[in-house]
C-alpha positions, 0 to 999 in steps of 0.5 A: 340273857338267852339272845346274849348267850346265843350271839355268843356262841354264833361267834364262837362258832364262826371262830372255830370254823375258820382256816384249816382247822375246820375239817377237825371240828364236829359237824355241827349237824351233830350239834344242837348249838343254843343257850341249852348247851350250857349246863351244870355239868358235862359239857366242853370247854372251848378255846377261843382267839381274842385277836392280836396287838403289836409290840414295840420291837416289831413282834406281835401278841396273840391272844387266847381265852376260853369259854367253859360251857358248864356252870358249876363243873371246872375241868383240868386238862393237862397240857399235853396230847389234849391241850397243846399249840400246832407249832412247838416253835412257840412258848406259852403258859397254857392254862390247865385249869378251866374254872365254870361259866362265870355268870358276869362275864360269860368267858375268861378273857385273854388268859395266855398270850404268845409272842410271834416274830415280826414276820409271823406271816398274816396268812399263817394260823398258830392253833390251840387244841383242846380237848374235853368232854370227848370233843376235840376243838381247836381255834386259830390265832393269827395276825389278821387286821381285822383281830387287832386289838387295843393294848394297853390303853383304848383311846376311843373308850378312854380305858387304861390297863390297870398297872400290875406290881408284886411289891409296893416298890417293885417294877410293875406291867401292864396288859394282857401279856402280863408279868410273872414272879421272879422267885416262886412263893412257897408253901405247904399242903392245907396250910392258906398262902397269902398272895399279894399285888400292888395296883395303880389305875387313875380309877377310884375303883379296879376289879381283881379276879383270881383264878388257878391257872395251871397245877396238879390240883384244885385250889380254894380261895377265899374271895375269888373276885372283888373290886379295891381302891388302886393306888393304896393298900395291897390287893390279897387272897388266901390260897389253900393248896390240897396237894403239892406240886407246881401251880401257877396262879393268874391274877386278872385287873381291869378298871370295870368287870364289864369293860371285858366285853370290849376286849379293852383293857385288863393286866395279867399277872402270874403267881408261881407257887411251889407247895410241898406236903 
């Protein structure tokens, strides 16, 4: 597990110091970068770039993830002067919730995407800056062809992205760019939401994940990961909401949790939620 941790964060590393973006970091000879760097509590979160995939249009999608350093301590960092993108050109969905070091899968992978044009020059970076715990860190997406990556399917491994429905008849996505509710579910304050989806995979089994994604508070489900039969009966969570607002929602499938680590293939979907008191 220590050497696991270790060549994870040699990665980590490399990516945050790549291009411009290097002159921003903090040296590391004030860091001491090791597994002892995750703890309970206390420590950053750190934004990372999964790499890229073409569309069919021509445009390309950056990929973006994080990596919490803290076990049991989750962090919400609105989006704003200390969680923002370089370019206000873009539109994203960045996540403002930051949920613990999950144990299984180590860092919460390709949780917001951003689509660049067609001729998003390959020399050109579009930085995530995140700012936690007193650390201001950054990590460049580009189109570099060394980052891209298989979506939705791998042919190598013979994996598929999960397909991802809000209804049992309705229209459905599949991928890491994802699909999001049309109409906001509503609710209210301490009273369980029930969320749903629909997913289709040739497997046997999929994984499910669940995960607030972004909102003015914490959320509590009732499970927050397990595997389901696909091609059947719905996937569902209990959400409880403590305070109202805007939340959003970010449901995650891929046909084996550890697939993860071959950055192929799992599905997004978001859940827009509006909860009054």
């Amino acid at each position: 597990m220590r050497l696991t941790y270790k060549l994870l964060l040699f990665s980590t590393i490399s990516m945050l110091l790549v291009g411009p973006v290097a002159a921003q970091q903090i040296p590391l000879s004030r860091q001491t970068w090791s597994a002892e760097v995750i703890r309970p509590r206390g420590q950053p979160v750190i934004p990372l770039f999964d790499g890229w995939f073409p569309n069919s249009d021509g445009t390309k999608t950056l990929c973006y993830s994080f990596f919490n350093l803290n076990t049991e301590q989750a962090l919400t960092i609105p989006a704003g002067a200390n969680n923002y993108l370089s370019d206000g050109r873009f539109e994203a969905q960045l996540p403002t919730h930051f949920d613990p070091l999950p144990p299984r899968y180590r860092h919460k992978f390709c949780v917001f995407t951003v689509t660049v044009p067609a001729d998003f020059p390959s020399n050109e970076t579009l930085v995530w800056n995140l700012s936690s715990a007193d650390q201001d860190l950054s990590v460049p997406g580009h189109i570099k062809p060394a980052y891209i990556l298989d979506e939705p399917s791998s042919k190598g491994r013979g994996d598929l992205a999960p397909l991802i429905k809000f209804s049992k008849n309705g229209e459905g996505a599949r991928g890491r760019k994802g699909i999001f509710n049309n109409t906001p579910i509503t609710g209210k304050t301490n009273v369980a939401v029930e969320l749903s989806a629909w997913i289709e995979h040739p497997d046997e089994e999929v994984w499910v994940g669940w995960a607030l994604h972004s909102g003015p508070d914490e959320v509590k489900f009732d499970e927050l990961e397990y595997m389901i039969e696909p091609n059947g009966e719905a996937a569902r969570v209990q959400a409880i909401f403590s305070e109202p607002g805007q939340y959003i929602i970010r449901l995650q499938s891929i046909d084996n949790v550890a697939a993860f680590e071959f950055y192929c293939c799992h599905s997004n979907a978001y859940y827009q939620v509006n909860i009054t008191e």
